[in-house]
ROVO-901469 format. One line per 4 residues: number of its first residue (from 1); for each residue x, y, z of N, C-alpha, C, O, CB. Coordinates in steps of 0.2 Angstrom, whole numbers, padded with zeros to 4 digits. Glycine has a CB too. Example, Ala and Ser with C-alpha at 12.3 -4.5 7.8 and 13.67 -1.06 7.14 Angstrom:
% residues 2
1	0066 -0028 0039 0062 -0022 0039 0066 -0016 0039 0071 -0017 0042 0057 -0022 0045 | 0064 -0011 0035 0068 -0005 0036 0064 0000 0039 0067 0006 0040 0070 -0003 0029 $
% end
This chain:
% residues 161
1	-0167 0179 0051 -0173 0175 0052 -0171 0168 0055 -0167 0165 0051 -0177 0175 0046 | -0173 0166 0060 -0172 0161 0064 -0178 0157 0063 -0183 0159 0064 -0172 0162 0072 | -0176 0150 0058 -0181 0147 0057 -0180 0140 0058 -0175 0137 0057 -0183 0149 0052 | -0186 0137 0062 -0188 0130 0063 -0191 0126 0059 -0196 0127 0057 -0190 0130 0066 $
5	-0188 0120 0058 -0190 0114 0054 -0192 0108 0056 -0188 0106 0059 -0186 0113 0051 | -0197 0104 0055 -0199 0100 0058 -0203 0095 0053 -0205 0096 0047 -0202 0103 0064 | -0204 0091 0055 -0210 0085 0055 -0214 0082 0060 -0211 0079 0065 -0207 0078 0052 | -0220 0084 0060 -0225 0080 0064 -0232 0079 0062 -0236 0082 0058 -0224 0084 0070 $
9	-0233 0074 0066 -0240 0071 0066 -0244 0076 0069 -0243 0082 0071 -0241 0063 0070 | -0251 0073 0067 -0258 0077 0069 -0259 0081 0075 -0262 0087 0076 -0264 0072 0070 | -0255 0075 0081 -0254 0080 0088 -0248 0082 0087 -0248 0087 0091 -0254 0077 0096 | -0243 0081 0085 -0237 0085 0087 -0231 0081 0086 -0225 0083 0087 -0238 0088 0094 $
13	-0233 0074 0084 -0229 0069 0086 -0224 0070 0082 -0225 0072 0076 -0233 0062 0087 | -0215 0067 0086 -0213 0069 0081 -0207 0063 0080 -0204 0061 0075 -0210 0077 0081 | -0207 0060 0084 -0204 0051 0087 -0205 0049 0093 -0208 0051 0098 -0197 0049 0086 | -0199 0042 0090 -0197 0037 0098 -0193 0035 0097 -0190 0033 0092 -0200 0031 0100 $
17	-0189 0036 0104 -0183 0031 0103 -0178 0034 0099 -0174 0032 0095 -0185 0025 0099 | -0178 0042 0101 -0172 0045 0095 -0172 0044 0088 -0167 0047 0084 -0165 0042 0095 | -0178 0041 0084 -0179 0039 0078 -0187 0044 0075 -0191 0046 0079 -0179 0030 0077 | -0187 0044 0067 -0194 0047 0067 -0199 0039 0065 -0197 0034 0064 -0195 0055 0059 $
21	-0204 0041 0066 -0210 0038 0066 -0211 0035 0057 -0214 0030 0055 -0215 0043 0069 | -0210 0038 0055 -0212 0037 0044 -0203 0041 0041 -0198 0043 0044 -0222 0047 0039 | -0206 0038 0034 -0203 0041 0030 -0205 0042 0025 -0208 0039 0021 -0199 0038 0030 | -0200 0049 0024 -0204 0052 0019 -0197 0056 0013 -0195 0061 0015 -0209 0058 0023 $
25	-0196 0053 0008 -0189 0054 0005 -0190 0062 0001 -0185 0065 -0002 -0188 0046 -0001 | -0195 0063 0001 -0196 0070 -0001 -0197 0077 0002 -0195 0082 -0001 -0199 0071 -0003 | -0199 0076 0008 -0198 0080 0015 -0190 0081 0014 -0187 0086 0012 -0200 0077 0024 | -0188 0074 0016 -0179 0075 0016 -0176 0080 0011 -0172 0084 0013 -0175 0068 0015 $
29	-0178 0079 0005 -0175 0084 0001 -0176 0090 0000 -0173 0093 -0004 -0174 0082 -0004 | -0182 0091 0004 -0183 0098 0005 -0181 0101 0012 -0182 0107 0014 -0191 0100 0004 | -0180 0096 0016 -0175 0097 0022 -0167 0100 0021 -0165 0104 0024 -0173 0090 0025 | -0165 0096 0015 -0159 0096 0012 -0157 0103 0008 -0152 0107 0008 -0159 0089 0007 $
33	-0164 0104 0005 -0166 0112 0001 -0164 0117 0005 -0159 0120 0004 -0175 0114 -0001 | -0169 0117 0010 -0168 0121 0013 -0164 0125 0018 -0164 0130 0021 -0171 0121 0013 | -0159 0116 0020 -0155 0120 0026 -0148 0119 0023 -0143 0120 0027 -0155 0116 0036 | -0147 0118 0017 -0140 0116 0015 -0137 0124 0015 -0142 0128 0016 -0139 0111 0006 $
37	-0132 0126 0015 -0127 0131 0018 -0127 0135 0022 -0124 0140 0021 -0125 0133 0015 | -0132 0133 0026 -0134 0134 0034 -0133 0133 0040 -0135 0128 0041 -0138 0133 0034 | -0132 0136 0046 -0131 0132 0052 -0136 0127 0053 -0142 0128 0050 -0130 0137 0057 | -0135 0123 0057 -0144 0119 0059 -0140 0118 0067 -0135 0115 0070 -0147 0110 0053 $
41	-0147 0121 0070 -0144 0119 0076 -0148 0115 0080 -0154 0116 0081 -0141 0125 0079 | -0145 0111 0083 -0147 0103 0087 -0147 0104 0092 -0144 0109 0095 -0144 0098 0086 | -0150 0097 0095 -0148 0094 0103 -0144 0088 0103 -0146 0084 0098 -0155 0092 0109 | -0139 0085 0107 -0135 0079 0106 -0137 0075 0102 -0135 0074 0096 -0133 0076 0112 $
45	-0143 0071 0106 -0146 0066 0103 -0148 0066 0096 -0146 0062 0092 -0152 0066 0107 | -0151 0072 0093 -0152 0073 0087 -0146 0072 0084 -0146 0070 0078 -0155 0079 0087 | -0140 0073 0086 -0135 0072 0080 -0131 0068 0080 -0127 0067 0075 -0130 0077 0079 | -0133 0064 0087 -0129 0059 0085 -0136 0050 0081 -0135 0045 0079 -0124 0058 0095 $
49	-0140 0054 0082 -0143 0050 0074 -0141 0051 0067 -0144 0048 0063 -0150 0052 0073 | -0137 0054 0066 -0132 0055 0059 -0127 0048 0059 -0125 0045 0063 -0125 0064 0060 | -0128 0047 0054 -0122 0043 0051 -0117 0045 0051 -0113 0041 0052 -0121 0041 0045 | -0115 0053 0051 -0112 0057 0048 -0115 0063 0048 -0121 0064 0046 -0111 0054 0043 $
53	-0108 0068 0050 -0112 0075 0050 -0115 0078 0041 -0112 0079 0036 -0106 0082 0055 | -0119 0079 0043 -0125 0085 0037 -0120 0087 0030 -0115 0090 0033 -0129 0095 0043 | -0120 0086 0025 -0112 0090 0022 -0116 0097 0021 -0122 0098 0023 -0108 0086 0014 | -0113 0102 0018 -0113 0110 0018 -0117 0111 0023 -0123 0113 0021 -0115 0114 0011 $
57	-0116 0111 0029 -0119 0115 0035 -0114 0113 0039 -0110 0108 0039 -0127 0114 0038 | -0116 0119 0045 -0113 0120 0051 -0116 0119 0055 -0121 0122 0055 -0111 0125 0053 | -0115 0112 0062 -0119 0110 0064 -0119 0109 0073 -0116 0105 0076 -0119 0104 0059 | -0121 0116 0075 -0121 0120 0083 -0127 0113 0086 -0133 0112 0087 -0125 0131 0083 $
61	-0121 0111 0088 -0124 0105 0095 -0125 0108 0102 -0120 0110 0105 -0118 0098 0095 | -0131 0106 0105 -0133 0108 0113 -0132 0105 0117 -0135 0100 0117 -0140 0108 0116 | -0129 0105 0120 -0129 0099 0126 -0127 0103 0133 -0124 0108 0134 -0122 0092 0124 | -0131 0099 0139 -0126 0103 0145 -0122 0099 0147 -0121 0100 0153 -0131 0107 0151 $
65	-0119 0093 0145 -0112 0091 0148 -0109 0095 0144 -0111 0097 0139 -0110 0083 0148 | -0102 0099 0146 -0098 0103 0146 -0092 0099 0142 -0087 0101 0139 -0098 0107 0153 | -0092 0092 0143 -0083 0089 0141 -0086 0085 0135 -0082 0081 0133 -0077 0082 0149 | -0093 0086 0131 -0095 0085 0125 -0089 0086 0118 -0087 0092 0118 -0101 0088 0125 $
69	-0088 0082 0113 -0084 0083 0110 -0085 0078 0103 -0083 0073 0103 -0079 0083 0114 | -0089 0081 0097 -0088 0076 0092 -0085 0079 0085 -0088 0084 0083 -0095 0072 0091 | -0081 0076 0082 -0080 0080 0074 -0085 0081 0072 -0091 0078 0074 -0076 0076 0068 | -0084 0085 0066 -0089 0091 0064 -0095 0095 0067 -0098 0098 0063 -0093 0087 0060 $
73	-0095 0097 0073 -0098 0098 0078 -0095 0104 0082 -0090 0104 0083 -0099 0093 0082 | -0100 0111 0083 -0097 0115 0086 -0103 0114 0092 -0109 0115 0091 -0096 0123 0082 | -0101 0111 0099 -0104 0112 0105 -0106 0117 0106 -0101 0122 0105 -0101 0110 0110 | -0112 0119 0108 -0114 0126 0115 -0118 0122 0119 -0119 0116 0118 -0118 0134 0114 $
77	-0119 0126 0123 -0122 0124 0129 -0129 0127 0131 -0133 0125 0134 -0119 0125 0134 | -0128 0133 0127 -0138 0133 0127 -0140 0137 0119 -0137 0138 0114 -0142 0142 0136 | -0147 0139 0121 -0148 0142 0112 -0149 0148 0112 -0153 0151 0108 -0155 0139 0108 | -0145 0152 0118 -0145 0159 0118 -0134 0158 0112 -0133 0160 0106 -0145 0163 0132 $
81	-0130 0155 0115 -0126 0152 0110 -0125 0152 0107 -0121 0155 0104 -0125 0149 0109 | -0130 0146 0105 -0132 0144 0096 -0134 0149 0094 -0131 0149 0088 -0138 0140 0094 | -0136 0153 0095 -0138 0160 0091 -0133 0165 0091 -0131 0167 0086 -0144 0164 0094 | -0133 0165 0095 -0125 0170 0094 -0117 0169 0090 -0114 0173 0087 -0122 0171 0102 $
85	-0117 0162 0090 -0113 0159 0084 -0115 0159 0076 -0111 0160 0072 -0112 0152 0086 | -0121 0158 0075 -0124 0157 0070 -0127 0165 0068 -0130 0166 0063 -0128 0151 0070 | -0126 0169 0071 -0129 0178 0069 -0126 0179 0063 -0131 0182 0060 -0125 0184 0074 | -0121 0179 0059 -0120 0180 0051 -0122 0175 0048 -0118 0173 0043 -0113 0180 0050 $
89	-0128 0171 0048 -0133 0169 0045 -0139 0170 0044 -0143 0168 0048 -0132 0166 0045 | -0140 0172 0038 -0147 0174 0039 -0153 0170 0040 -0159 0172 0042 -0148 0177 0034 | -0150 0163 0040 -0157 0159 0043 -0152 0153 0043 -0150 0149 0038 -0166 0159 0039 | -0152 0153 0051 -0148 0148 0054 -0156 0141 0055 -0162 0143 0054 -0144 0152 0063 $
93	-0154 0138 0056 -0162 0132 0056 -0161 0128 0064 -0155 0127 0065 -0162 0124 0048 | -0165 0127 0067 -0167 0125 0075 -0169 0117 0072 -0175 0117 0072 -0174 0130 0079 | -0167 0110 0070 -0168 0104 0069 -0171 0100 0073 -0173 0095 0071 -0164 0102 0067 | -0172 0102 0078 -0172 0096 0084 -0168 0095 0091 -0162 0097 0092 -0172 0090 0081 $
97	-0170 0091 0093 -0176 0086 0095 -0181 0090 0098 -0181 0096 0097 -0175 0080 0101 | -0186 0087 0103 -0192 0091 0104 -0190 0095 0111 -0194 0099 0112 -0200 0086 0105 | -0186 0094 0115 -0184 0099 0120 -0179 0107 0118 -0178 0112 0121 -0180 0094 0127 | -0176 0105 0110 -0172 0110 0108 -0178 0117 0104 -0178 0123 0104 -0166 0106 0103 $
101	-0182 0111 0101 -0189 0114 0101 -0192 0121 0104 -0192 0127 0102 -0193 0110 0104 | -0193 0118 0109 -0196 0122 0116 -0190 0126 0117 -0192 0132 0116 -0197 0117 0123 | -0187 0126 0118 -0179 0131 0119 -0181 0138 0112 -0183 0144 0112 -0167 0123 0116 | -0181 0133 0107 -0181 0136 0103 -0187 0142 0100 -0186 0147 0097 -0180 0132 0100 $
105	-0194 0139 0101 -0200 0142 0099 -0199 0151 0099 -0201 0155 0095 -0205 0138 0105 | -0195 0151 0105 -0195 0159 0108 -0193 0165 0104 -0194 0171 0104 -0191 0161 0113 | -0188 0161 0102 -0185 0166 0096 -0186 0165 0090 -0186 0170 0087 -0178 0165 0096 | -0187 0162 0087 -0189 0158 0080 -0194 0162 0079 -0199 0163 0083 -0192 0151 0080 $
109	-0194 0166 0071 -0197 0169 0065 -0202 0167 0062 -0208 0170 0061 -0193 0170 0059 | -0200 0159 0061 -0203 0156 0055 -0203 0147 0057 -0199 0145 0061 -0196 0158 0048 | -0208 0142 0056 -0207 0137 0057 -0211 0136 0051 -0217 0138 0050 -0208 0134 0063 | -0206 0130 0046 -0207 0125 0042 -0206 0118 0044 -0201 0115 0046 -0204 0127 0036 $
113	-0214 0118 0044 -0217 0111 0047 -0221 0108 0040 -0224 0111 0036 -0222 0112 0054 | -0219 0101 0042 -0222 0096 0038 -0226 0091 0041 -0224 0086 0043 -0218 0093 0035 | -0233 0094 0041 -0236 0089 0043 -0238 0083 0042 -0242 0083 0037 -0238 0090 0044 | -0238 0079 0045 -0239 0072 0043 -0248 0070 0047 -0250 0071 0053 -0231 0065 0047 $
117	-0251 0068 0039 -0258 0067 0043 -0259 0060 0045 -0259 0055 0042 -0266 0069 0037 | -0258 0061 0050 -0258 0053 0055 -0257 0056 0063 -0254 0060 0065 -0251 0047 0053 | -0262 0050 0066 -0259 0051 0072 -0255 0045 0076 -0257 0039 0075 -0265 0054 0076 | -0250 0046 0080 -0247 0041 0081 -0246 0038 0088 -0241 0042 0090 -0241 0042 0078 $
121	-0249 0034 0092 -0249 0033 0096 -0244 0032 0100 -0244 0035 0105 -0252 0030 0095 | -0238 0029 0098 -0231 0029 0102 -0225 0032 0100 -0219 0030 0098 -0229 0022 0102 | -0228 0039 0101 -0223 0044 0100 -0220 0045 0108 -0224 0045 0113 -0227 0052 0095 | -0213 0047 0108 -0211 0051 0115 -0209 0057 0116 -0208 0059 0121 -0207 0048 0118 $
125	-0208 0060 0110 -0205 0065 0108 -0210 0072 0103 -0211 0071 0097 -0198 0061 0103 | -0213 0078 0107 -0217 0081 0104 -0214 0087 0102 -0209 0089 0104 -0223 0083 0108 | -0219 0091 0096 -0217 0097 0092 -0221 0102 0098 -0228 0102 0099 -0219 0097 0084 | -0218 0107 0102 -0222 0111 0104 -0229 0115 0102 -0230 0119 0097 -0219 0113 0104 $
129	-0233 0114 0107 -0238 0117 0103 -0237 0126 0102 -0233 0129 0106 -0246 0116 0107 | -0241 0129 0098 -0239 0137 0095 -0244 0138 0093 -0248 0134 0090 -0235 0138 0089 | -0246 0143 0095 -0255 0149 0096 -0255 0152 0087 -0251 0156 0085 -0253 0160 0104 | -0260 0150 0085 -0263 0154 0079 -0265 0160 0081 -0270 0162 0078 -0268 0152 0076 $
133	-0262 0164 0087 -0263 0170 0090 -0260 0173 0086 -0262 0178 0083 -0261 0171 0095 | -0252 0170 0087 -0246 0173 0086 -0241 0170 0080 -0236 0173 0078 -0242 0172 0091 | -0244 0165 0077 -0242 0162 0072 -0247 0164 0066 -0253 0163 0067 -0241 0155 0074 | -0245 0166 0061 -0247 0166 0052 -0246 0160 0045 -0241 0160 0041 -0243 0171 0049 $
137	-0251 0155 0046 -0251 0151 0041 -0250 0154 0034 -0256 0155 0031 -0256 0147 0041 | -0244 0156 0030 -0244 0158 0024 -0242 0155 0018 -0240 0158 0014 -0242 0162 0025 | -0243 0148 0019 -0241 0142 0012 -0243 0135 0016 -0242 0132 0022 -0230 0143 0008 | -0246 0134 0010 -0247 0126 0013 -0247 0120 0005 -0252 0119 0001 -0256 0125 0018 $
141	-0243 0118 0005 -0243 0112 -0001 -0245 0106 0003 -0243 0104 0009 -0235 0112 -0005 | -0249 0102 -0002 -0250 0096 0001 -0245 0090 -0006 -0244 0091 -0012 -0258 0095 0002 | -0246 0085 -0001 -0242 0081 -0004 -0246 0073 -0003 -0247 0070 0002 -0233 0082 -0001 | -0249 0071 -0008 -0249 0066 -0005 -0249 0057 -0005 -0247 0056 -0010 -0253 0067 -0004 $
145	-0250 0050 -0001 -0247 0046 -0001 -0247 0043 -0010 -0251 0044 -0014 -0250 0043 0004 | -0241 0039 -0010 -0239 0035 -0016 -0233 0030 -0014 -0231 0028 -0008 -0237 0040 -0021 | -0231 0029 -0021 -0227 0022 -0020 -0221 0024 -0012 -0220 0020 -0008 -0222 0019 -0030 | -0219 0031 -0014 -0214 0030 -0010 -0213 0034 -0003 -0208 0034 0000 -0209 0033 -0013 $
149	-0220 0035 -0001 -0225 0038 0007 -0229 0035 0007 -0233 0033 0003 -0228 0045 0007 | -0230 0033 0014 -0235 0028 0017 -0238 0033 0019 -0243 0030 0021 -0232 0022 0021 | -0238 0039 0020 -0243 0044 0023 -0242 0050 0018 -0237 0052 0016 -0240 0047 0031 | -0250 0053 0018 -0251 0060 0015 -0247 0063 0021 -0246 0061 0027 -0259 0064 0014 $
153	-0245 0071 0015 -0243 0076 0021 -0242 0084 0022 -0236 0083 0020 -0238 0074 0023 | -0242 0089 0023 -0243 0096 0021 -0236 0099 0021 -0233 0097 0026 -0249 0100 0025 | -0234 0102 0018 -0228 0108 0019 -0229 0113 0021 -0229 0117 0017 -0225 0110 0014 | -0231 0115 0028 -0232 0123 0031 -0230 0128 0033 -0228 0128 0039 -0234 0123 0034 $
157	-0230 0132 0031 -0224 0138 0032 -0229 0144 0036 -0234 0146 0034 -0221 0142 0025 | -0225 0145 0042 -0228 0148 0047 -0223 0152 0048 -0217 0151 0048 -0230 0143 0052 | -0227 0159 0049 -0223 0167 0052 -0225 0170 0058 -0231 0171 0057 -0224 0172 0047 | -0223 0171 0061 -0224 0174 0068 -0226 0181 0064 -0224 0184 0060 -0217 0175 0075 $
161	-0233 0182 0069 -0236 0189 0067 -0233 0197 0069 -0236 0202 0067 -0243 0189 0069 $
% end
């Protein structure tokens, strides 16, 4: 099961500037829940926002320059790849950014999305949109603001029908 993970605002928004827009220390650790001994797989940009690669995961970076090279990092070059490296997992995770997204949408089972109720004006970076055609809202927790979130925000688990 190929599943995607995300955070985004009301439209879709998901940052700027290579950075996200809020913070939310509990998403993270349900970030952390749910992709820890997992591949997660990325676009450059996205990983090189790490301090430091992810610990217990395997961490399949996109990129199409070909002479890319960083520790902890297994390069490919598209997400036909990515998928094919991470096939002995049963749910490898698609993280970002919003063009690995889109690459991604096609194949992807499952997206757990967190949505953040806000809309954010200077976002550059969107979560693709996805048809309640084809997609199944089957869990939604809300969570909402306090001392340590400046924004309410939903946990949504979403199944292709």
């Amino acid at each position: 099961m190929i599943t995607m993970i995300a955070a985004a605002g009301e439209n879709n928004e998901l940052g700027k500037d290579n950075d996200l827009l809020w913070h939310l220390p509990d998403d993270f650790k349900r970030f952390k829940q749910l992709t820890t001994g997992h591949y997660i797989i990325m676009g450059r940009k996205t990983f090189e926002t790490f301090p430091k690669p992810l610990p217990n995961r395997t961490h399949l970076v996109i990129t199409r320059n070909k002479d890319y090279r960083k520790e902890g990092a297994v390069v490919v070059n598209s997400m036909e790849e990515a998928l094919k490296i991470s096939k002995n997992d049963a749910q490898p995770f698609i993280i970002g950014g919003g063009e690995i997204y889109k690459m991604g949408l096609p194949f992807a089972d499952k997206i757990e999305l967190t949505r953040v109720n806000e809309i954010f004006d200077n976002a550059d970076t969107f979560f693709p949109e996805f048809s309640t055609e084809e997609w199944h809202l089957v869990s939604e927790i809300e969570h909402g603001k306090d001392e340590k979130h400046n924004y309410s925000f939903t946990y949504e688990t979403w199944v292709r029908k």
